[in-house]
CHARMM internal coordinates of N, CA and C (Angstrom, degrees):
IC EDIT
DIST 1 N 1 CA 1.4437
DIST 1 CA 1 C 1.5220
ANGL 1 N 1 CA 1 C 108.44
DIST 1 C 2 N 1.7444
ANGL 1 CA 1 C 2 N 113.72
DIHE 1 N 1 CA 1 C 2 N 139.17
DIST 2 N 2 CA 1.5480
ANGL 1 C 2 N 2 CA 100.71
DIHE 1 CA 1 C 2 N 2 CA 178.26
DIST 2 CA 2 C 1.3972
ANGL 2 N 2 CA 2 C 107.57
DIHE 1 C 2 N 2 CA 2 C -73.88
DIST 2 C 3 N 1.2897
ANGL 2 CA 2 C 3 N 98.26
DIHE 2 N 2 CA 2 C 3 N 174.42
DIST 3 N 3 CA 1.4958
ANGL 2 C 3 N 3 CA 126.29
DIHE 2 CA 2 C 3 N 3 CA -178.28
DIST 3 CA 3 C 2.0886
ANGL 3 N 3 CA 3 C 114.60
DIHE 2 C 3 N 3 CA 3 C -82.01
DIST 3 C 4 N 1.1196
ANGL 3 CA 3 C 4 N 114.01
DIHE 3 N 3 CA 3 C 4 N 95.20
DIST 4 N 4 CA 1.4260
ANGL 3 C 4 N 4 CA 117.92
DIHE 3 CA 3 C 4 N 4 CA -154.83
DIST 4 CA 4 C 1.9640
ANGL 4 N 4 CA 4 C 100.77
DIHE 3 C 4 N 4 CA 4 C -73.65
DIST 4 C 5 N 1.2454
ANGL 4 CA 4 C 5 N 131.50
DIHE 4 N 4 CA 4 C 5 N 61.39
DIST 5 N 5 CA 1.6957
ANGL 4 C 5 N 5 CA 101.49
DIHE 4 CA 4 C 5 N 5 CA -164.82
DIST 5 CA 5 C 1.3941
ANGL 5 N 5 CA 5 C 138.65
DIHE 4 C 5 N 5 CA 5 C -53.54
DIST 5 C 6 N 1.3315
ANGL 5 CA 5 C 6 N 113.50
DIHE 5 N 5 CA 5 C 6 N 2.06
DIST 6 N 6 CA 1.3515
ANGL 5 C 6 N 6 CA 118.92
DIHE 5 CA 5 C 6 N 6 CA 154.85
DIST 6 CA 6 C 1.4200
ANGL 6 N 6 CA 6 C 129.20
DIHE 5 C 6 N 6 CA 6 C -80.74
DIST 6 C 7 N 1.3889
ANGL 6 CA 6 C 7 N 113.51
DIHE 6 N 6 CA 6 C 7 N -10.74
DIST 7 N 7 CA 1.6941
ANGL 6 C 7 N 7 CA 104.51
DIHE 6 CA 6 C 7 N 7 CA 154.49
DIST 7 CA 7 C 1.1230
ANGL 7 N 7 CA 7 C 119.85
DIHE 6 C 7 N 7 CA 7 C -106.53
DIST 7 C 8 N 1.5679
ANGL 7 CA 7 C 8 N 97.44
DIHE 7 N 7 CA 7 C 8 N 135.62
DIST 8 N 8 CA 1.2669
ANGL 7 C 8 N 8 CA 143.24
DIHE 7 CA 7 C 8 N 8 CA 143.73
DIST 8 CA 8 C 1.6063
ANGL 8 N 8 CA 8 C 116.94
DIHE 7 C 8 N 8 CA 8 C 26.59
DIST 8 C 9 N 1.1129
ANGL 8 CA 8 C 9 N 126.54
DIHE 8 N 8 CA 8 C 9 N 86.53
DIST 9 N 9 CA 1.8359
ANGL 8 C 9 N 9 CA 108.63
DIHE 8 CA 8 C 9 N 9 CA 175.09
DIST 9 CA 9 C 1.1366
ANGL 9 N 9 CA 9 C 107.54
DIHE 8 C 9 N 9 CA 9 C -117.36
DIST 9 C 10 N 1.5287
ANGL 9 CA 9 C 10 N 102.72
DIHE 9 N 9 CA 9 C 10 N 163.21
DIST 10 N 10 CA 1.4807
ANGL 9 C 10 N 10 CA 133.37
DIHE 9 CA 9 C 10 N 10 CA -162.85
DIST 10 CA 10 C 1.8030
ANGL 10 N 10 CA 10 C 102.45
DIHE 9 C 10 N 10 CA 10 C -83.73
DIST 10 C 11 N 1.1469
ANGL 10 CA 10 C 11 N 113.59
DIHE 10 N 10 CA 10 C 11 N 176.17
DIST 11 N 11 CA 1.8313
ANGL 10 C 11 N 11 CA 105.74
DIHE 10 CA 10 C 11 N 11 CA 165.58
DIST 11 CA 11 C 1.3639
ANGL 11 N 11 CA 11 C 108.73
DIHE 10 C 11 N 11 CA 11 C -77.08
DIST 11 C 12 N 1.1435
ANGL 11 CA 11 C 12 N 144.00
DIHE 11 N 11 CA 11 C 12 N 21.37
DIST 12 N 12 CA 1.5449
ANGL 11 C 12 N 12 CA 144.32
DIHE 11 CA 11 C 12 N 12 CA -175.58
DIST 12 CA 12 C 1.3941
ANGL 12 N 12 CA 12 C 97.93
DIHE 11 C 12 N 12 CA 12 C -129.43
DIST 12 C 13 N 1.4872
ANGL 12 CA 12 C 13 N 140.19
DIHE 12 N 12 CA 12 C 13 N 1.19
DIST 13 N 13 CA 1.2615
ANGL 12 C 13 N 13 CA 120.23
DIHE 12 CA 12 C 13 N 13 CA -143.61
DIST 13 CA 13 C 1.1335
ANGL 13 N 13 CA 13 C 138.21
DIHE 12 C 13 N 13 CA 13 C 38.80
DIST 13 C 14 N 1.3280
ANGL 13 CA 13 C 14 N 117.60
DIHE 13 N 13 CA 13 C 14 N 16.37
DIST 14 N 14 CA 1.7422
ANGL 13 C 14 N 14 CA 110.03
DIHE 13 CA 13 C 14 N 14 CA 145.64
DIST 14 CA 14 C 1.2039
ANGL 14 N 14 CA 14 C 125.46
DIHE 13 C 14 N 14 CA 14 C -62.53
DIST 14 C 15 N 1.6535
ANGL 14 CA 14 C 15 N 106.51
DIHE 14 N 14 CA 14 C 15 N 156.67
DIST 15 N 15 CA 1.5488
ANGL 14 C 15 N 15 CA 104.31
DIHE 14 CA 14 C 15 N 15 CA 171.72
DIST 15 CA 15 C 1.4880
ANGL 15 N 15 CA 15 C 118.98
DIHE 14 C 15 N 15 CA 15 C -68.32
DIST 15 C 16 N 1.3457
ANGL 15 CA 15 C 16 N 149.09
DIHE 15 N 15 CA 15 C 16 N 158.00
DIST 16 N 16 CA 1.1357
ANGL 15 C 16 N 16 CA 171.86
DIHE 15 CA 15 C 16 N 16 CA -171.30
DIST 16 CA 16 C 1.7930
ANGL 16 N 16 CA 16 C 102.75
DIHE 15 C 16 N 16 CA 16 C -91.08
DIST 16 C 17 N 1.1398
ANGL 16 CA 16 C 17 N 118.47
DIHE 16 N 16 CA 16 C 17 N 101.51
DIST 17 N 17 CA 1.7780
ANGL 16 C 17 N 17 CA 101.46
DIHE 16 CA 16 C 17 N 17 CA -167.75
DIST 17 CA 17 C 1.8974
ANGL 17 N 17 CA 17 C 93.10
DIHE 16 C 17 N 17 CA 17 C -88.56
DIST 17 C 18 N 1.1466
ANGL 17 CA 17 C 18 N 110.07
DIHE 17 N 17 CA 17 C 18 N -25.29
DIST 18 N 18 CA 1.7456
ANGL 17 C 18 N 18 CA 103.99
DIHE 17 CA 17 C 18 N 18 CA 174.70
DIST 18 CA 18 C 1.7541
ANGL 18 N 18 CA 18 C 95.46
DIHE 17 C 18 N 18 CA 18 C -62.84
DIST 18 C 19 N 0.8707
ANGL 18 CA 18 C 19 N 149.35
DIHE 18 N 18 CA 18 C 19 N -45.53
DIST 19 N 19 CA 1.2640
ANGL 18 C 19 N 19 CA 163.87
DIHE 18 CA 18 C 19 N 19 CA -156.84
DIST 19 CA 19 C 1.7465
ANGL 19 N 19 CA 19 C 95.19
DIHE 18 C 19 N 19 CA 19 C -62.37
DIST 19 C 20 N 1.2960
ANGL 19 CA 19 C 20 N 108.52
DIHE 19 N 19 CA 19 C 20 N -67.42
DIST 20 N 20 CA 1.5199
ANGL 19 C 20 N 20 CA 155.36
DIHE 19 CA 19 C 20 N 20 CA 172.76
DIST 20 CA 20 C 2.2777
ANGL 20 N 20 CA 20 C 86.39
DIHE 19 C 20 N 20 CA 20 C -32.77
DIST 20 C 21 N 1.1730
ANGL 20 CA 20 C 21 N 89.49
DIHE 20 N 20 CA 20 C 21 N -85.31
DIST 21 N 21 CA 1.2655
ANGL 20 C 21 N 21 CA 107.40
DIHE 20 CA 20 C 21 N 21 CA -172.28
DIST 21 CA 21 C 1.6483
ANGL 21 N 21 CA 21 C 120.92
DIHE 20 C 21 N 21 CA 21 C -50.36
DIST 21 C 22 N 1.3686
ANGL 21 CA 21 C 22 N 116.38
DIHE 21 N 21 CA 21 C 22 N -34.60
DIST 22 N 22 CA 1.4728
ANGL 21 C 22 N 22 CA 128.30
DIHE 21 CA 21 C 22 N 22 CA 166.33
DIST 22 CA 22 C 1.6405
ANGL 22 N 22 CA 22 C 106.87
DIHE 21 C 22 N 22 CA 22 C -75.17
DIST 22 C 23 N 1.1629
ANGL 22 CA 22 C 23 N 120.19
DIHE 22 N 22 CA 22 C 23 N -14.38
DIST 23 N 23 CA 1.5416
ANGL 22 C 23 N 23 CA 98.67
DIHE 22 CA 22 C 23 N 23 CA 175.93
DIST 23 CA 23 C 1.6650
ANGL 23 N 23 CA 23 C 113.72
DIHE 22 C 23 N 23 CA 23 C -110.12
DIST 23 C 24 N 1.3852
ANGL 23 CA 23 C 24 N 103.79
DIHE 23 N 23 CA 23 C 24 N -0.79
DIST 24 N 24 CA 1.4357
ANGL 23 C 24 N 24 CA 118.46
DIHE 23 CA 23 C 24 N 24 CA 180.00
DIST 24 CA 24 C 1.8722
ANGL 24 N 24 CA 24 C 100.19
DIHE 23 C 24 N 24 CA 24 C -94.56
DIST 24 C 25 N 1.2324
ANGL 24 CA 24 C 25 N 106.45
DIHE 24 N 24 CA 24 C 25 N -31.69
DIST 25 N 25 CA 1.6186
ANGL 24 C 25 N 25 CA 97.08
DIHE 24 CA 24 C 25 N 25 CA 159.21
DIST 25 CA 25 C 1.4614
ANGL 25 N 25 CA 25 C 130.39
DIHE 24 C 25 N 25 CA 25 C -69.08
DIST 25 C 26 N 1.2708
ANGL 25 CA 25 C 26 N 92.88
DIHE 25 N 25 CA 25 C 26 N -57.63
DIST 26 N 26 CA 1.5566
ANGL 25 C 26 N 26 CA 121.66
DIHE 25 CA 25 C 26 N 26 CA 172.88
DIST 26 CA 26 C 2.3242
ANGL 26 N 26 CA 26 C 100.08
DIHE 25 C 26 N 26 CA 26 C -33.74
DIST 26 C 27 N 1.3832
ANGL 26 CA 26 C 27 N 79.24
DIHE 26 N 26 CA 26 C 27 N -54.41
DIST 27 N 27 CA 2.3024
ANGL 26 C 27 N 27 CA 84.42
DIHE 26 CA 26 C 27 N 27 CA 179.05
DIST 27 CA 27 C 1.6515
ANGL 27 N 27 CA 27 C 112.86
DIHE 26 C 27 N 27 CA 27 C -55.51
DIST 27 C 28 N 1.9241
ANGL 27 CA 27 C 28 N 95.85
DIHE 27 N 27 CA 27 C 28 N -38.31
DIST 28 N 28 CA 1.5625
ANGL 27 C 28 N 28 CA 91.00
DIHE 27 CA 27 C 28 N 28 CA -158.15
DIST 28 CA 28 C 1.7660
ANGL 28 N 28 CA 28 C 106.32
DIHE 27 C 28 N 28 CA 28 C -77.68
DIST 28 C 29 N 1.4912
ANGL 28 CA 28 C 29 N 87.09
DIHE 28 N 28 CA 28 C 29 N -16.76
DIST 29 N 29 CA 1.3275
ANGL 28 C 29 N 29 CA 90.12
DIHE 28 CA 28 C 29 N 29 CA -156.32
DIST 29 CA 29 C 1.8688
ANGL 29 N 29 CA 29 C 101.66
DIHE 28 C 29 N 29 CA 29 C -84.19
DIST 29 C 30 N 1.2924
ANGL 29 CA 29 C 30 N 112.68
DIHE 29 N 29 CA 29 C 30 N -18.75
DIST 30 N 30 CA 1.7513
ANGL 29 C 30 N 30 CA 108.29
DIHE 29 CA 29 C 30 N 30 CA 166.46
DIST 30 CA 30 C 1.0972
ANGL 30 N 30 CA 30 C 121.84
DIHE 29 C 30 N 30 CA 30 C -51.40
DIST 30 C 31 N 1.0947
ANGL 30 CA 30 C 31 N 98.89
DIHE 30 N 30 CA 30 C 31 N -26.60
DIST 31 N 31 CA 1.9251
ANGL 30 C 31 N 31 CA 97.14
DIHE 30 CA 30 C 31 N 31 CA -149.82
DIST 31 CA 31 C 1.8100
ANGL 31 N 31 CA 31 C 98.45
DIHE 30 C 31 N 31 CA 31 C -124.68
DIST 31 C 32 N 1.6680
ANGL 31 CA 31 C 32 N 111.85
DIHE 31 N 31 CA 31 C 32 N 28.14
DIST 32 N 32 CA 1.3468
ANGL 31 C 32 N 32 CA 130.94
DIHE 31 CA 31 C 32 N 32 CA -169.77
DIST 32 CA 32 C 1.4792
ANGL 32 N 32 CA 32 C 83.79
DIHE 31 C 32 N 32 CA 32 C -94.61
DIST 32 C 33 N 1.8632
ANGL 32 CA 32 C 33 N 135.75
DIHE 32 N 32 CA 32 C 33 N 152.71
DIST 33 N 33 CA 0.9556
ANGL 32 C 33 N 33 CA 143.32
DIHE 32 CA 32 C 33 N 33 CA 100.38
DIST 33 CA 33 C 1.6488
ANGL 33 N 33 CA 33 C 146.47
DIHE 32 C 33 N 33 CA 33 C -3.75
DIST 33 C 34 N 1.2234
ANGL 33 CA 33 C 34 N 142.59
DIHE 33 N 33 CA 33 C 34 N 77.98
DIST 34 N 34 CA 1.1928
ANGL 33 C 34 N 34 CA 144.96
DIHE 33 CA 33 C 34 N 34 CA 178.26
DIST 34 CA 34 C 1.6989
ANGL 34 N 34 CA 34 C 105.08
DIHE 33 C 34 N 34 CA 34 C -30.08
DIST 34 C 35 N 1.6923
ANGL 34 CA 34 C 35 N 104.90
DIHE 34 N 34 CA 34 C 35 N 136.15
DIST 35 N 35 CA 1.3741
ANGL 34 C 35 N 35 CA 114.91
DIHE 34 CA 34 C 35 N 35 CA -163.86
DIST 35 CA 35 C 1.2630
ANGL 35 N 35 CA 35 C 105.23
DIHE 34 C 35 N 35 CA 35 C -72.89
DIST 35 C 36 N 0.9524
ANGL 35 CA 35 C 36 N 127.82
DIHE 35 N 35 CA 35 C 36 N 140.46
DIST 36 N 36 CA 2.0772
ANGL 35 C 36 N 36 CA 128.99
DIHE 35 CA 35 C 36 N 36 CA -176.76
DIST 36 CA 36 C 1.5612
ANGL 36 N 36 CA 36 C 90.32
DIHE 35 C 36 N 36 CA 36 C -88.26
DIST 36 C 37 N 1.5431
ANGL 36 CA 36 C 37 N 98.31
DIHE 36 N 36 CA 36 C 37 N 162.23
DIST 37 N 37 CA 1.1637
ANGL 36 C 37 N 37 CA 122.29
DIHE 36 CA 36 C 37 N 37 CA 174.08
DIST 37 CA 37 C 1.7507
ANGL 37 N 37 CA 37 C 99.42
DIHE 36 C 37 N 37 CA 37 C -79.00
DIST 37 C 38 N 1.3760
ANGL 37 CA 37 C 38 N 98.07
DIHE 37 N 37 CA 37 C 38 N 159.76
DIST 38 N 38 CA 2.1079
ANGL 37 C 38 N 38 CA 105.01
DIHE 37 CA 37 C 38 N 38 CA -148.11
DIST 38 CA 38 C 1.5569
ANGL 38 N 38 CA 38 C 86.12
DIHE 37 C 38 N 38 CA 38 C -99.67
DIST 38 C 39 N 1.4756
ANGL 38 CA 38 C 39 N 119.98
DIHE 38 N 38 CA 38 C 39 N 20.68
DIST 39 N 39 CA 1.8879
ANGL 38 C 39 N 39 CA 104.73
DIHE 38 CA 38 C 39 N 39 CA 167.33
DIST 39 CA 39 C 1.6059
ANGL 39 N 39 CA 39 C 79.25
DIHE 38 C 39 N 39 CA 39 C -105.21
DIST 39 C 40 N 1.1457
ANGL 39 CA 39 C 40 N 139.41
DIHE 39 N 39 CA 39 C 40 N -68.44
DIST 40 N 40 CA 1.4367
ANGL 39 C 40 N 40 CA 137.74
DIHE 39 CA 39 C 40 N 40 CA -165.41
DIST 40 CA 40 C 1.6385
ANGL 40 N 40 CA 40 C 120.23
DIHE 39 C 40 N 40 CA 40 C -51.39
DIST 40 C 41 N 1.3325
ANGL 40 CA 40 C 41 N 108.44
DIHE 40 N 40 CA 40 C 41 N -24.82
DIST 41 N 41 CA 1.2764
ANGL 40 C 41 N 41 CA 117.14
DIHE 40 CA 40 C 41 N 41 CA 175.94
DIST 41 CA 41 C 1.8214
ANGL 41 N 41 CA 41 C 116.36
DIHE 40 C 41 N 41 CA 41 C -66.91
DIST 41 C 42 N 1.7391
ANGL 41 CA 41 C 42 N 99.04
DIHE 41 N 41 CA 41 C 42 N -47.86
DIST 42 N 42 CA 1.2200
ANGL 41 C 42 N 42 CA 110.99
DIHE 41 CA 41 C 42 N 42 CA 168.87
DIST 42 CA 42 C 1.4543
ANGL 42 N 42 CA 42 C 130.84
DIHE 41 C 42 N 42 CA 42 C -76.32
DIST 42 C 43 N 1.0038
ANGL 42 CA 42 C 43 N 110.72
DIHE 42 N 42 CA 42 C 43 N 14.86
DIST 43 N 43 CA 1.8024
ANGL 42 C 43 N 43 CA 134.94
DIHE 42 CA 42 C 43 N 43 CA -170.72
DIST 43 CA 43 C 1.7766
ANGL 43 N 43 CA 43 C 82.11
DIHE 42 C 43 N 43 CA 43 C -125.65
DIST 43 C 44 N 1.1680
ANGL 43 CA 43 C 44 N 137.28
DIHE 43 N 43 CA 43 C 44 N -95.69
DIST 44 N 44 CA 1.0634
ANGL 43 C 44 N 44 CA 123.94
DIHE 43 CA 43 C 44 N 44 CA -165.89
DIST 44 CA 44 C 1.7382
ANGL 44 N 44 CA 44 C 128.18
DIHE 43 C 44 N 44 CA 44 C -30.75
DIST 44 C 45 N 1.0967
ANGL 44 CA 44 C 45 N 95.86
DIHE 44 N 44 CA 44 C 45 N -30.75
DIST 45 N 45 CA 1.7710
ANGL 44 C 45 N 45 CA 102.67
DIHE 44 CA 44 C 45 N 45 CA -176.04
DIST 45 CA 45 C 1.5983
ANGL 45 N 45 CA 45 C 112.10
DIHE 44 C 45 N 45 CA 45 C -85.69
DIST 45 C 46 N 1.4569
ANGL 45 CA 45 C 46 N 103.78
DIHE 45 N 45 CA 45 C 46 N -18.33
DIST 46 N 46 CA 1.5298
ANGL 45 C 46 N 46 CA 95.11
DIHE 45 CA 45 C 46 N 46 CA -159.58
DIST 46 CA 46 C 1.9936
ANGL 46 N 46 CA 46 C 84.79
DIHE 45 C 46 N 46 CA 46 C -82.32
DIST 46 C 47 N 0.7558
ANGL 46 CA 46 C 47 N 143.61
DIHE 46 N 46 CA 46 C 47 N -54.03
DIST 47 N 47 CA 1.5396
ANGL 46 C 47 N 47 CA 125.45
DIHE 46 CA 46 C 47 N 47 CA -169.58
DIST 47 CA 47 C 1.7397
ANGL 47 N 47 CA 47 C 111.35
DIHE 46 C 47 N 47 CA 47 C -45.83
DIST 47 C 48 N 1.2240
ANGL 47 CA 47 C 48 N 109.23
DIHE 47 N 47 CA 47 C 48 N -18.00
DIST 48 N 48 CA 2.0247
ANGL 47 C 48 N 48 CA 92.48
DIHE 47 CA 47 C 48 N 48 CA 179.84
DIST 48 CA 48 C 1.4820
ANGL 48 N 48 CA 48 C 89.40
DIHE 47 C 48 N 48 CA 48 C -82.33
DIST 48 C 49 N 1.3265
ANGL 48 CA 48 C 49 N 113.03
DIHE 48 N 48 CA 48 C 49 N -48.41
DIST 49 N 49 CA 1.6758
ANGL 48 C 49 N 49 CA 119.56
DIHE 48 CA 48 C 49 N 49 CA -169.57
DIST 49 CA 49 C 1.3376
ANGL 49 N 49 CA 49 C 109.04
DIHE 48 C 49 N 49 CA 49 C -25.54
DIST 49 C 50 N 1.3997
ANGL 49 CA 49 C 50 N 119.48
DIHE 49 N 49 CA 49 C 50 N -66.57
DIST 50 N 50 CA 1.2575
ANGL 49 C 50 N 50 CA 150.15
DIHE 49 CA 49 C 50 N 50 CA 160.69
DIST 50 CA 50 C 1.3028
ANGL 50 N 50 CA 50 C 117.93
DIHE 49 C 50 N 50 CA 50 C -12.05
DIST 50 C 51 N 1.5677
ANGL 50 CA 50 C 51 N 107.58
DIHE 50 N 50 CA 50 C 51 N -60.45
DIST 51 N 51 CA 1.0893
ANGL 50 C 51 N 51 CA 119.82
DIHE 50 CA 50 C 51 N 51 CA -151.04
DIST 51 CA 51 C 1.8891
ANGL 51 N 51 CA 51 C 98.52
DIHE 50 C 51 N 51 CA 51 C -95.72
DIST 51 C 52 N 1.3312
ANGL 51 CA 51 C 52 N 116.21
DIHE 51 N 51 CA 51 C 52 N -17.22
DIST 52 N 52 CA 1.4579
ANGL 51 C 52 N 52 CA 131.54
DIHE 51 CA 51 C 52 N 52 CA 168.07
DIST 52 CA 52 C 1.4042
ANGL 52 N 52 CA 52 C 113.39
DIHE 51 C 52 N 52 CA 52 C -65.46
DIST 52 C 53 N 1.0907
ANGL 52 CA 52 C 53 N 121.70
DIHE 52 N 52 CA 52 C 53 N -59.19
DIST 53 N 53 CA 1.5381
ANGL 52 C 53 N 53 CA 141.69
DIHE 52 CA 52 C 53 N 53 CA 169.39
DIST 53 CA 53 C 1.6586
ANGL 53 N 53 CA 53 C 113.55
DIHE 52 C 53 N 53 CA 53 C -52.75
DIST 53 C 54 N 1.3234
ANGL 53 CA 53 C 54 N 115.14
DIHE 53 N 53 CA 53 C 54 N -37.90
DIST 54 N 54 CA 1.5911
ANGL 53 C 54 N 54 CA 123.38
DIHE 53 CA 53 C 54 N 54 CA 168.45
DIST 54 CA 54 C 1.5834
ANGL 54 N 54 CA 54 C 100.39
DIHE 53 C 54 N 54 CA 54 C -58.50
DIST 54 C 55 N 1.4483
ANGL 54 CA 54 C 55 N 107.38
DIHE 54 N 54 CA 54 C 55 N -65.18
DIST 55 N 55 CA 1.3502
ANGL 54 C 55 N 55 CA 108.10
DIHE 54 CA 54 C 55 N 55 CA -149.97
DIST 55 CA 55 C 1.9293
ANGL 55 N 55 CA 55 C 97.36
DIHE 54 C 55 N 55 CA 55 C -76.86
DIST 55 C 56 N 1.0702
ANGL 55 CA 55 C 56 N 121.24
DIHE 55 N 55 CA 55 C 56 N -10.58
DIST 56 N 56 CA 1.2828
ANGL 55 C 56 N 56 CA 125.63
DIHE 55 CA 55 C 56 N 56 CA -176.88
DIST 56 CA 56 C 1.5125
ANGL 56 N 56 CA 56 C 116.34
DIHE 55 C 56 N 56 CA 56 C -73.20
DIST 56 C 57 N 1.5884
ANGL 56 CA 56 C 57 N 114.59
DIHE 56 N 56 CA 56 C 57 N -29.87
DIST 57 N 57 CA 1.1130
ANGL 56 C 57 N 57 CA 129.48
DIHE 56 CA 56 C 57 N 57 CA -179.09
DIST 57 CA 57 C 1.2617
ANGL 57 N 57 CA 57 C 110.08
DIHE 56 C 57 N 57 CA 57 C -97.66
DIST 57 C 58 N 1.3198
ANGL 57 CA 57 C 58 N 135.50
DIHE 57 N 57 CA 57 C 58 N -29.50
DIST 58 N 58 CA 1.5086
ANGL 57 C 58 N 58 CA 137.94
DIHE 57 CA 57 C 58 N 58 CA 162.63
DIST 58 CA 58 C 1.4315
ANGL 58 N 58 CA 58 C 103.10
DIHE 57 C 58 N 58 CA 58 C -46.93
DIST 58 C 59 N 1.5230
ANGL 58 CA 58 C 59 N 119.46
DIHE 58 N 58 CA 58 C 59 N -58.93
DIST 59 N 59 CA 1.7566
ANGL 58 C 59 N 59 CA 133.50
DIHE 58 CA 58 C 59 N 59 CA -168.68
DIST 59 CA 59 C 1.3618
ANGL 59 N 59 CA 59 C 87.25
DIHE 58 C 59 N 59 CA 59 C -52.01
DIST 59 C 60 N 1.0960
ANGL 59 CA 59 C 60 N 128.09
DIHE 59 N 59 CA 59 C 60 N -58.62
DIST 60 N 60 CA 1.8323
ANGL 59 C 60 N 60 CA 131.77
DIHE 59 CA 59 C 60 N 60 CA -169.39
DIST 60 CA 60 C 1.9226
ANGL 60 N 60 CA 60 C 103.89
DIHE 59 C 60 N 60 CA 60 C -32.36
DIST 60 C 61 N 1.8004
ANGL 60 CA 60 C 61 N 79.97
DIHE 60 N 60 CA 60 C 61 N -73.61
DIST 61 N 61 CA 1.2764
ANGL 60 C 61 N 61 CA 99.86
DIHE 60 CA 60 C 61 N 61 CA -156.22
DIST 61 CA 61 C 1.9155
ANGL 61 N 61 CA 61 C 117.58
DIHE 60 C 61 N 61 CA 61 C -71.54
DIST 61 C 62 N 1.1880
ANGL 61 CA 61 C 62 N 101.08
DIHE 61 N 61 CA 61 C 62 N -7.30
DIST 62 N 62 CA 1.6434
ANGL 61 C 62 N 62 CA 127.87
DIHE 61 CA 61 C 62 N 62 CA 177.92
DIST 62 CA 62 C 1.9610
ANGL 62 N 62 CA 62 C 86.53
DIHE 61 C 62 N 62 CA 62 C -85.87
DIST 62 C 63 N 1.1841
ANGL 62 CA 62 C 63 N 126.61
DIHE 62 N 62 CA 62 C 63 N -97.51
DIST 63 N 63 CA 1.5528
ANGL 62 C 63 N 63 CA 122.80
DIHE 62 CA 62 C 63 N 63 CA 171.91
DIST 63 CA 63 C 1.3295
ANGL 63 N 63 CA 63 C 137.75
DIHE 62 C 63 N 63 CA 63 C -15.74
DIST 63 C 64 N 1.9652
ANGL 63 CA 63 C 64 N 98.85
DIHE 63 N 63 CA 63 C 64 N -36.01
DIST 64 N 64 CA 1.8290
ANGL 63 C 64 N 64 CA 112.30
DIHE 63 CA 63 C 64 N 64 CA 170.12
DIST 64 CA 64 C 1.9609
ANGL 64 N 64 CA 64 C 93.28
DIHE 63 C 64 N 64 CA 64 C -63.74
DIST 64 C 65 N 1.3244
ANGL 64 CA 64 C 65 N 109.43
DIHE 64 N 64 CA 64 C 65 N -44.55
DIST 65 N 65 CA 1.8494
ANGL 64 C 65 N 65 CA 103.78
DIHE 64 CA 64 C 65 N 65 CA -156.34
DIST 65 CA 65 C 1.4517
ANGL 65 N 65 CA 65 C 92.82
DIHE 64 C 65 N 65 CA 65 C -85.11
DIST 65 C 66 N 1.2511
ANGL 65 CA 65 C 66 N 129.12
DIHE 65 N 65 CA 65 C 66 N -33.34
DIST 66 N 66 CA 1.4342
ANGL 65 C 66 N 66 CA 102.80
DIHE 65 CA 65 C 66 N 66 CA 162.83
DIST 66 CA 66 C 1.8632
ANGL 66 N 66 CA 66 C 136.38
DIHE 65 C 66 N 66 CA 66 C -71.87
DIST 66 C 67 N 1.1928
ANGL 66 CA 66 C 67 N 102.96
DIHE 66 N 66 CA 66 C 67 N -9.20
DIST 67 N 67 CA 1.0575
ANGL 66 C 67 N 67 CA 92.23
DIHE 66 CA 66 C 67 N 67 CA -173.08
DIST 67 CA 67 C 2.1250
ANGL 67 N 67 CA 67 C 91.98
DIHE 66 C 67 N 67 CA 67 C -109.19
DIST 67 C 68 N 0.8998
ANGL 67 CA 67 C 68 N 106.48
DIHE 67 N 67 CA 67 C 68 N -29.84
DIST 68 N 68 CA 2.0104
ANGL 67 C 68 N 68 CA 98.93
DIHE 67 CA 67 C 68 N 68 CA 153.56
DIST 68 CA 68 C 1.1346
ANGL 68 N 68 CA 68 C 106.74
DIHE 67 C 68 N 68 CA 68 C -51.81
DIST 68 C 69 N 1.3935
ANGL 68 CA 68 C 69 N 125.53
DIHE 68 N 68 CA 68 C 69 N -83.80
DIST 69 N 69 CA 1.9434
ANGL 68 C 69 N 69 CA 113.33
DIHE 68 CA 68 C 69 N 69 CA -172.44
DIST 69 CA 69 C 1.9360
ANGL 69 N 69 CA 69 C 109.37
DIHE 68 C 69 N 69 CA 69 C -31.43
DIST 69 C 70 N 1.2358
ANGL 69 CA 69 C 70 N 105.97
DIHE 69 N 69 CA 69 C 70 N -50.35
DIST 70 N 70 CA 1.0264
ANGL 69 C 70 N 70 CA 106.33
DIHE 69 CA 69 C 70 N 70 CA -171.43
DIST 70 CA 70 C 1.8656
ANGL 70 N 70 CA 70 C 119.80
DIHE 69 C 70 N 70 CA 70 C -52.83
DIST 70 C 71 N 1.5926
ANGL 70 CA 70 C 71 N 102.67
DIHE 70 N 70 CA 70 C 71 N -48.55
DIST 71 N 71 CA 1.3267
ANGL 70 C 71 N 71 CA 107.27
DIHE 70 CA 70 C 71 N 71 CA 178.54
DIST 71 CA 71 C 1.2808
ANGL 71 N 71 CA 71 C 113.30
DIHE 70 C 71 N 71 CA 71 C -93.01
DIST 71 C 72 N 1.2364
ANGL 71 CA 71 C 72 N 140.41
DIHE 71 N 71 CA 71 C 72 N 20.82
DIST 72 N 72 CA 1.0445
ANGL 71 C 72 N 72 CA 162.44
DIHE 71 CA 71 C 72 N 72 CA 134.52
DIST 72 CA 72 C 1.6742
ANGL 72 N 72 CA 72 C 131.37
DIHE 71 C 72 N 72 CA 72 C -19.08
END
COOR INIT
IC SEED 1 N 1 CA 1 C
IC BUILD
């Protein structure tokens, strides 16, 4: 692995994993999304919700007719 000189070392030359950990936030957190306001957030989610619960009850009701034909 190369040698990074912007992190962080210990008095032994080890790496620094707090060191480690602030720049692995520092990445995720650039390229993160700005937090929505919590009425739009809850408007945005409810259509997958929706769409989980549809297909959840189809699987049901698709499994009830197979397993009726079956015992049939």
């Amino acid at each position: 692995m190369a040698h990074n000189p912007q992190s962080p070392q210990g008095p032994e030359g080890h790496p620094d994993p707090a060191g480690n950990t602030q720049m692995f936030r520092a990445f995720v957190d650039e390229g993160a999304p700005r937090q929505q306001s919590r009425g739009s957030a809850v408007q945005a989610s409810a259509g997958p919700r929706v769409g989980v619960i549809l297909a959840v009850v189809v699987a049901v009701v698709v499994l009830a007719g197979v397993a009726w034909l079956a015992f049939a």
